[in-house]
N, C-alpha and C positions, 0 to 999 in steps of 0.2 A: 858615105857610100859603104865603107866598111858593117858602119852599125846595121845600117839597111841588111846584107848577107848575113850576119849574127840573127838580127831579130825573125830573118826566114830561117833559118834551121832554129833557133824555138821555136817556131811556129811548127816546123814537123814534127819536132819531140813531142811536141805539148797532143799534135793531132795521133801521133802513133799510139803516145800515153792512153790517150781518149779507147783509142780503139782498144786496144789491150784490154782495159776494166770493161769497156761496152760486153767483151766477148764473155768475161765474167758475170755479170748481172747487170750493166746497164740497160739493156731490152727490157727488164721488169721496169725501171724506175722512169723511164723513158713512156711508158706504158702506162704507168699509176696517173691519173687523172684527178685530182680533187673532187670536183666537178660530179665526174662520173661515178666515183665513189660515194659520195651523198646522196646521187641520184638512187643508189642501188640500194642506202639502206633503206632509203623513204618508199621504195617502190614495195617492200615487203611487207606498209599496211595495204590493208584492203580498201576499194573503193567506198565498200560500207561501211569501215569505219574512219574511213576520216570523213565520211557526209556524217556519219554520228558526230563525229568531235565538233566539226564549222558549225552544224546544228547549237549544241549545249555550248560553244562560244558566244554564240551570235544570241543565243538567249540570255548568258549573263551578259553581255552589253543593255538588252533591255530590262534587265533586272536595276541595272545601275541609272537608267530614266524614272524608272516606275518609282524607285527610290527618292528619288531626286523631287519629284512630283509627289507625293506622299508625304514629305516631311513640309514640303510646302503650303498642300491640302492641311495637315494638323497645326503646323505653326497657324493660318491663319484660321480654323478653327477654333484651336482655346486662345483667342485674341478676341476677335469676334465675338464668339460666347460670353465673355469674360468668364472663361472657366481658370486661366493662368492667376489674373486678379484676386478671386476667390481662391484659390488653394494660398495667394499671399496671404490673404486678409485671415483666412485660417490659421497661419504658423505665426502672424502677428499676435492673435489670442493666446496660442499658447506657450507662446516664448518669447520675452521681452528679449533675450539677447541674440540681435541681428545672425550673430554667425551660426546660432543654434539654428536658426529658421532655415538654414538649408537643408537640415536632415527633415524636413517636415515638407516641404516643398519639393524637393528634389525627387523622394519615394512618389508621390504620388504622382509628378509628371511621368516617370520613369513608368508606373507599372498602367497606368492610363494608356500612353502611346504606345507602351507591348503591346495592348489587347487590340487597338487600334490599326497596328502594324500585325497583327499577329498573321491574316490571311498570307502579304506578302514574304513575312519570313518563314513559313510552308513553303508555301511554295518554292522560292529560292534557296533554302537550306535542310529540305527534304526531298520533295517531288522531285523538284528539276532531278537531282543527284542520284537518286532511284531511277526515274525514266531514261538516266545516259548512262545510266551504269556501273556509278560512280560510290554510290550510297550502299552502307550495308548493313543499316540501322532498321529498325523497327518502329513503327509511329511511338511508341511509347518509349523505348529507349533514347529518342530524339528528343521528345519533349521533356523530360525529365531533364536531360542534359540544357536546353532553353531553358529550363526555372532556375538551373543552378550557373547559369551565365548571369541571367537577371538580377538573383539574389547578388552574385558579385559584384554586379555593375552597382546597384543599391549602395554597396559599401564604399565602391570606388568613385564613383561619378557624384555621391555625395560627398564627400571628401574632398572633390576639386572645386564641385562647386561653391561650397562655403572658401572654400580659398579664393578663389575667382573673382566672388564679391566681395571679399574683405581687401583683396589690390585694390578695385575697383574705389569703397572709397575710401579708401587710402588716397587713391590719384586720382579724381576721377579725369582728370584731364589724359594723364598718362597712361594708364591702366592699359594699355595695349602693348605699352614698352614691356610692360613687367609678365604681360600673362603668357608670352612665348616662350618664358623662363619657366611659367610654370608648368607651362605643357609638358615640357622636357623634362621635368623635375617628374612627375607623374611618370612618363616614361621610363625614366630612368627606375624606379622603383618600381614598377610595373617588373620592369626586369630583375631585377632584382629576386622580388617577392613569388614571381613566377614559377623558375623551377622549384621551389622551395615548398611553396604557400597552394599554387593555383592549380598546375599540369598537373599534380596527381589527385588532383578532384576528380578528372577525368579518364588518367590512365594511369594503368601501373608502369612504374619504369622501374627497372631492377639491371642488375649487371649482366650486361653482353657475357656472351659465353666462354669461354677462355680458348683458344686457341690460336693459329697460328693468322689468320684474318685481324682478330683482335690486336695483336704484336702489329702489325702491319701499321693499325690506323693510329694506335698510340706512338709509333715509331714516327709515321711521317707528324704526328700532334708536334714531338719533343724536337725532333731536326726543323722543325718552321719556328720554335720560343715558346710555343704554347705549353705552361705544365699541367700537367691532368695524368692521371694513373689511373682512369676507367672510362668505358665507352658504356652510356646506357641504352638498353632494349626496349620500347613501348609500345604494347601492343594496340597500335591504332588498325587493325584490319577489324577492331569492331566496331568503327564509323565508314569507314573508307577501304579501298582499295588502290590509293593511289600513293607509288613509294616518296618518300621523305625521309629528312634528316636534319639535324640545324644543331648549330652550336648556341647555346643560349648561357642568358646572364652574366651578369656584371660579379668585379671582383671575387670575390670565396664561392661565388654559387655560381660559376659558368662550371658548362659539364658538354659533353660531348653524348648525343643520341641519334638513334633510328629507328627507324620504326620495323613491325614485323614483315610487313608485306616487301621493304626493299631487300632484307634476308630471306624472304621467300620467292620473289622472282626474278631478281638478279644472279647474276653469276656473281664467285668473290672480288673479281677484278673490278664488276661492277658499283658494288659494294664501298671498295675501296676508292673507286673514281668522286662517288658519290662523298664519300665522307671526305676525301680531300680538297673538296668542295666546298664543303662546309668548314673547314679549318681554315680554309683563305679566306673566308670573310672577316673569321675572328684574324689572322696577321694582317690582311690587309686594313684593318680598323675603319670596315665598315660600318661598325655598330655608332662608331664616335663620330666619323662623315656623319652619316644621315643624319645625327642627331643634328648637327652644328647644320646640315643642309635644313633641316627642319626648322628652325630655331628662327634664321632668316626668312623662311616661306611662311611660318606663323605672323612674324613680325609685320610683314606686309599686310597678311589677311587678319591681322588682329586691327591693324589700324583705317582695313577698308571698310569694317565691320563696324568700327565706335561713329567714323563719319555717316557711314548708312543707316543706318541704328538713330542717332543724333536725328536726322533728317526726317526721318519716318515717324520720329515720336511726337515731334514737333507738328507733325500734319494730324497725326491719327492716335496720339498717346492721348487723348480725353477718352475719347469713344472704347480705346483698349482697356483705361483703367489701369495705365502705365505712367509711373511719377517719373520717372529718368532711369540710364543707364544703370542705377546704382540696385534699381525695382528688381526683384527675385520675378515679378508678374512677367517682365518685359523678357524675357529668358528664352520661349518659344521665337522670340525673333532675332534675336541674337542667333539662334543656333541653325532659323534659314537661310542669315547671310551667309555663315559659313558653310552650310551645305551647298549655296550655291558659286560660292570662292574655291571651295578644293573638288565640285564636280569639271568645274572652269579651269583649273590647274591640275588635272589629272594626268593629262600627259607628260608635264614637268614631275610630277612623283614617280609616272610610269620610268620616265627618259631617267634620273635619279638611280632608278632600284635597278633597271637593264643592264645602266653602262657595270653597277658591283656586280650583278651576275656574272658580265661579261668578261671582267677580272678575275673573279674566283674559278671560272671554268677555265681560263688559261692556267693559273695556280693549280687544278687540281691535273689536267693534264700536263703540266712539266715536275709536277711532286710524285705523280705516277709513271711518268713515260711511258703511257696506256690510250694512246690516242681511239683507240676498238674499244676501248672500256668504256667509253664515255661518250662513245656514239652510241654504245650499248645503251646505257639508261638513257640520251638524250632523247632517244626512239623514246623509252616507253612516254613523256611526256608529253608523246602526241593525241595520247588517251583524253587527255583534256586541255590541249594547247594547238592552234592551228597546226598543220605542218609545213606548208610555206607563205602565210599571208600575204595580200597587196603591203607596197611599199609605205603607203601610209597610216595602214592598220599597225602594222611592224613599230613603225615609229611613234605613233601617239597613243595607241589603245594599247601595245601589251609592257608588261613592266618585267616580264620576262624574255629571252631569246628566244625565238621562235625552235622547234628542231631542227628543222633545215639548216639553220644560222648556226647552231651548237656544232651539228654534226659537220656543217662543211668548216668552221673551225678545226674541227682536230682534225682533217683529213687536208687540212694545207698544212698544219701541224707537221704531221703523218711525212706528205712531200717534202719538206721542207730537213725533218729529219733521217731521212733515210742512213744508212750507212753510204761512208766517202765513194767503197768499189762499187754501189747501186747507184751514184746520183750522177745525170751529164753533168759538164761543163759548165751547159747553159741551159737553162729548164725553156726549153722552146716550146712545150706543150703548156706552159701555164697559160691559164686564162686571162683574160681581163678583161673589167668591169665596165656596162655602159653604165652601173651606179652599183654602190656600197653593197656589198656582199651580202652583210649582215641586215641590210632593208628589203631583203627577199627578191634582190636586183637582176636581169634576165641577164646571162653573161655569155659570150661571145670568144671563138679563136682566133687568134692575130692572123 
């Protein structure tokens, strides 16, 4: 009984307490909505431009069929034709030793299926991007930049594939265990050789500007373990107009960059939101997940490929002009299983890359405690990212967080951290979900 009378006069303290801070600024906090506060930045695009965005979305979904069918169409082309057979029996003439015969083989698949592929890759890596708005290149600027992609693939994509075939036979049994190894390996050197070797083929990067912004982002770099003493500048508004930034490369050559346009239409806060963004992926060792996620998803799709492969040759390798797994000829179908294995797993790459975004966006707003910052740029990615999709777009088609989902993150954030004298008791005005917030879910007050 006693405790009983105790625990009523805390209970008035505790309510008098309440009222006290209420009359202070609990009405604002009381007030602040989640919800309603995402509603209000997304409400500041226009109707015209987000039917432009669903538009140039819903077109690259059909870019990623046309694709799909395409490589399909040419696999069984130079199969068919025996055009794959003849470019072997070519690199057989001029070079007795097997691993050489892929630089001989490899260019000429590669610059075949460009010209082959070339309408589609207009289309989807100029036109589209011009007609939404997106593109700030000139036909001839574009394609110059396509020759010297090409030429690099040339060097690169012959390079794995004489590796490819020499596991191959090596194992031919296993060859599937080993070549998920080598993908990564590739990868990994890819990054590597990237900032170094490849990005300023295409763009200058030079040192961000010194000032008090700069301090900023290499401050939050050094307080998260990351060491770097410069942030680099590259001016990509002469392909695009859409802001980016990314922390790139392995060991000695990871660097910190962004681009001109996010220094040109963001605010600093945003700027900053953005690059601490990019910092969490490097602490949070997303680079080294996805690899090791990669590694496992190769594994699978290498060994669904040697059975499919196997099965196919065995019906139809006469008429292909295909001796076995081991054939450089048999190349074109090897590379449709796998186009048709990771168009098939796309959403496990999407679901993979969404959940690290979704990580690095809480990193970069608790390294900033800028949760406005980062609505700020979450907005601008509606220029080319739905801004609330259905819940199952959300989840299998995009491998990024939609805006809605970014923005209504930091605005529970936002809630969640108010100051002590602004926040009730008891957040009675929260929402809740009849599903996942972040699956662009329709939400409801208690």
């Amino acid at each position: 009984m006693g405790s009983g009378h105790s625990g009523n006069r805390v209970l008035a303290c505790a309510i008098f307490v309440a009222l006290l801070l209420g009359a202070s600024g609990g009405a604002l906090a009381e007030g602040f909505d989640p919800i309603e506060a995402t509603n209000q930045y997304l409400a500041s695009v226009s109707p015209e431009d987000e039917a432009n965005t669903n538009a140039y979305v819903d077109t690259g979904y059909q870019i990623q069929v046309m694709g799909l069918i395409l490589n399909l169409v040419v696999a069984g082309l130079l199969l068919r034709l025996g055009w794959s057979a003849k470019w072997r029996d070519l690199a057989e003439r001029l070079v007795k030793w097997r691993f050489l015969q892929a630089f001989i083989y490899t260019p000429i698949y590669l610059v075949v299926t460009a010209v082959i592929g070339f309408p589609l890759a207009w289309y989807s890596g100029f036109y589209v991007e011009r007609k939404f708005g997106l593109g700030t290149q000139d036909f001839g600027s574009w394609f110059v930049e396509l020759l010297q992609e090409l030429g690099i693939g040339l060097i690169v994509f012959s390079l794995f594939i004489a590796f490819l075939y020499l596991i191959i036979r090596l194992s031919p049994q296993r060859w599937w265990m080993w070549g998920s190894g080598l993908v990564i390996s590739f990868m990994a050197l890819l990054m590597l050789a990237g900032p170094v070797f490849i990005e300023p083929i295409f763009n200058e990067y030079r040192p961000m500007d010194e000032g008090p912004l700069k301090e900023k982002i290499l401050s939050i770099a050094r307080a998260n373990g990351m060491s770097v003493d410069d942030v680099k500048q590259v001016d990509a508004s002469k392909q695009t107009n859409r802001v980016s930034a990314n922390v790139s490369g392995l060991f000695g050559t990871t660097r910190i960059a962004l681009n001109d346009n996010l220094l040109n239409r963001t605010s600093p806060d945003g700027v900053e939101a953005v690059m601490a963004h990019e910092i969490g992926h490097y602490v949070l060792n997303h680079i080294w997940k996805t690899m090791t996620y990669f590694v496992l998803i190769f594994l699978v799709g290498f060994a669904l490929a040697s059975g499919a492969f196997k099965s196919l040759v065995r019906r139809r390798g006469r008429a292909w002009g295909v001796r076995g797994v081991e054939d450089y000829a048999g190349f074109p179908l090897l590379y449709a299983i796998a186009a048709i294995f990771f168009f098939v797993t796309t959403p496990m790459f999407n679901t993979l890359t969404r959940v690290h975004e979704t990580e690095a966006d809480l990193f970069a707003i608790n390294a900033t405690q800028n949760p406005d910052a980062w609505a700020e740029v979450a907005l601008l990615t509606s220029e080319y990212r739905k801004l609330h999709p259905p819940v199952w777009e959300e989840k299998y088609l995009n491998h990024h967080p939609s805006p809605w989902a970014r923005i209504h993150m930091a605005m529970v954030w936002k809630a969640e951290h108010l100051p002590a004298e602004e926040s009730p008791v008891v957040l009675d005005h929260r929402m809740k979900p009849t599903a996942s917030p972040d699956e662009g879910a329709t939400l409801q007050t208690d």
